[in-house]
N, C-alpha and C positions, 0 to 999 in steps of 0.2 A: 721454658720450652719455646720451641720456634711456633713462626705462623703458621707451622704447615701441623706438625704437632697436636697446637693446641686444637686446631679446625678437624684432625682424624681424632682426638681426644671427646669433641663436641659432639660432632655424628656419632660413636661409638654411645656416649651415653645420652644421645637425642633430645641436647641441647640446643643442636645447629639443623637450620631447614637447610636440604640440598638446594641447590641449584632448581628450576623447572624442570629441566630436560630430565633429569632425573627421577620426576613422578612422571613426566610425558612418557616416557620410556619403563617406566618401573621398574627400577634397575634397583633401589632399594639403596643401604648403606652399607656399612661393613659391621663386623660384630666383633673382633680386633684386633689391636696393632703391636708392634713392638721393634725394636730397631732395624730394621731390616724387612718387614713381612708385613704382611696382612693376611687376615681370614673372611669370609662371609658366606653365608648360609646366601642361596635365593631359590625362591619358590616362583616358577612360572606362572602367570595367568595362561586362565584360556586365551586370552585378544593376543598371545600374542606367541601363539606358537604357529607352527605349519599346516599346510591342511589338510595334511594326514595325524596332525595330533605330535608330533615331533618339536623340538626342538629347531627355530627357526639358525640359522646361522648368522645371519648381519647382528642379531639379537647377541647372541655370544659373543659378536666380537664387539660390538656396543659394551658389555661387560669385562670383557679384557681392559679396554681402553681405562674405564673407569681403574677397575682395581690395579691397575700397571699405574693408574696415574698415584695411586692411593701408596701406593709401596715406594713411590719414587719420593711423598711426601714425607715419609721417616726420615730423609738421609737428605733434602734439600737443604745448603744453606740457608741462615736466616735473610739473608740481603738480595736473595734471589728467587726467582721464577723459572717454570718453567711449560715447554708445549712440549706433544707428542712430534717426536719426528718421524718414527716410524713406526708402524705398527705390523704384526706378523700375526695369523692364528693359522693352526693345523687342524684338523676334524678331524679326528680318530676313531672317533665310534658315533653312530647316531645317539643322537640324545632322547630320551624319552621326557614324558610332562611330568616331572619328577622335581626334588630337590638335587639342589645344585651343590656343591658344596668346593668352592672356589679360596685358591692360595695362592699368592704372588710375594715372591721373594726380591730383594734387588740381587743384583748377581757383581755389579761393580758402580762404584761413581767417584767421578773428578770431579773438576772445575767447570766441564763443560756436558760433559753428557752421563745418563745416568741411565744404568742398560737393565729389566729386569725379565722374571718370567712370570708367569703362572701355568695353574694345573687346575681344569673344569674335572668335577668328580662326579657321578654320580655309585653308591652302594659301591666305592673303594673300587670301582671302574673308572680309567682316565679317557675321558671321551675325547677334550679337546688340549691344548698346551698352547702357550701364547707368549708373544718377546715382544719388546718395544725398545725403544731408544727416546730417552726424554732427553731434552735441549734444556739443559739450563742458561739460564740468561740473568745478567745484571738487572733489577729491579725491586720496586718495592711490590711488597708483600699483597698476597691474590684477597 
């Protein structure tokens, strides 16, 4: 397995501590992967939704980022790295303080960029949808 691999392989069976920002944010991990995808459950707290009880949005797209970053590490070569270069979300439906239940697929990858989606669910309603553009780069392993 590569290093990206093995580290979505780690978190899945929480082996691996995330990053900080990752509990600062309570953004949670993934629950799992496979060549091309990811899946994950997340449960909102109260601190950190809207102040009508909603679904914050910089919040959601904080969780795009992540799981876009997470599906882009199925399909990264092993000798390489990479960042977000772009990031997209749509709101489609208000979110309630619900489970989330979130999928990001990659949609294409080269040598250089690696382009995927996801789909914010809650009760088989698609509230939100999200794209990014990840930059692969020459490097050794994150």
């Amino acid at each position: 397995m590569s290093w990206a691999k093995d580290r979505l392989q780690a978190l899945v069976e929480r082996r691996a501590e995330p990053p900080a920002v990752v509990a600062q944010l309570r953004l949670g991990t993934l629950d799992a992967w496979g060549e091309g995808w990811v899946r994950k459950r997340w449960e909102p707290a109260a601190d950190v939704l809207g102040a009508d009880g909603s679904l914050f949005g910089g919040h959601l797209a904080a969780l795009a980022d992540q799981v876009l970053t997470f599906a882009a590490m199925t399909c990264v070569p092993e000798d390489c790295v990479f960042r977000t270069g772009s990031l997209q979300v749509q709101f489609l439906r208000v979110g309630a303080a619900r489970t989330v239940d979130i999928e990001a697929r990659v949609l294409a990858h080269g040598r250089r960029v690696i382009a995927a989606e996801a789909e914010f669910r809650q009760e088989d309603r698609l509230i939100a949808k999200a794209y990014a553009q990840q930059i692969v780069l020459p490097g050794a392993s994150a």
